[in-house]
N, C-alpha and C positions, 0 to 999 in steps of 0.2 A: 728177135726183138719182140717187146710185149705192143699189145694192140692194144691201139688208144683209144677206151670207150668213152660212151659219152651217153647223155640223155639222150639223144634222140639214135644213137645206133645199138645202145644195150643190147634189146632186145632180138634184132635183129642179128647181130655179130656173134651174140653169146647165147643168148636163151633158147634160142632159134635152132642153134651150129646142131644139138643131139649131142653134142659132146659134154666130160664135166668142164668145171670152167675154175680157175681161180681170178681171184681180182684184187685187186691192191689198190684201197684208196689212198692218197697219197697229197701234198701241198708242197711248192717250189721252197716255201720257207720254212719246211720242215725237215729239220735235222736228219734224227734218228730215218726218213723220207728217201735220204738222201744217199745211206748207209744200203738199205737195203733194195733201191732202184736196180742197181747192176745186175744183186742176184736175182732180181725177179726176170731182168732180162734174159741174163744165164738157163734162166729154168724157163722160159718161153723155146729155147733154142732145142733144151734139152726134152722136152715133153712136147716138143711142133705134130701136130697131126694128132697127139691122143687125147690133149686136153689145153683148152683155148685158156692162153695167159693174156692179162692184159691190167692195164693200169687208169683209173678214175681222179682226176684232177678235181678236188673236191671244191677248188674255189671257183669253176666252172659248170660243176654240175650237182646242184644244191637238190634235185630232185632223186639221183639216185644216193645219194647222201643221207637223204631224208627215208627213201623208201628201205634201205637196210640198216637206218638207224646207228651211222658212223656217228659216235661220239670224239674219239681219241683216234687220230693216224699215226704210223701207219694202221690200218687194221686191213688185213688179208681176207678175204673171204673163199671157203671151197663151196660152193655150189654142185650139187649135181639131180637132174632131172628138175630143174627148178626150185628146189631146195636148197636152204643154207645148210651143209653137214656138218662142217667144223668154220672155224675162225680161229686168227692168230693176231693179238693186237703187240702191238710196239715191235722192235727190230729183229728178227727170229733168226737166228742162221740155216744156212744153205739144207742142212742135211733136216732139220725138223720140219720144214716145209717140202725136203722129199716125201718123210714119210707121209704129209697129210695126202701128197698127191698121190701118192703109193697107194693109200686105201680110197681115194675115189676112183679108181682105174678096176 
């Protein structure tokens, strides 16, 4: 199950962990949101321990919204060492966000 970030545990959960990180911002009234919730949880199951999956409720957390400049959700963020590496905006299937994870590993 993906980890439920937030403004005030980002940093601490994800930036902190030394691990790479993806993140998926995401809104309850967003469709396409809604599509790709499962498999983000799938890939938290499947990459547990190598890299911290987790999901940002943008109507709750306007601050890291603001600080990686989500426009349009879904948008996926790969992070590693503090860096954004790649991004994946709108509903991605299971295997194309393997590979993004594949290459931050």
């Amino acid at each position: 199950m993906a980890v439920e970030f937030t403004d005030s545990n980002f940093n601490e959960v994800a930036l902190d962990s030394g691990k790479p990180i993806m993140v998926d911002f995401w809104a309850e009234w967003c469709g396409p949101c809604r599509i790709i919730g499962p498999i983000v949880d799938e890939l938290a199951n499947d990459y547990e321990g190598r890299v911290v999956i987790g999901k940002v409720n943008v109507d709750n957390n306007s601050e890291l919204s603001a600080k990686y400049g989500i426009r349009n959700i879904p948008t996926i963020l790969f992070i590693k060492d503090g860096e954004v590496v790649d991004k994946s905006v709108g509903a991605s299937p299971k295997n194309v966000l393997e590979e993004k994870l594949d290459a931050l590993l």
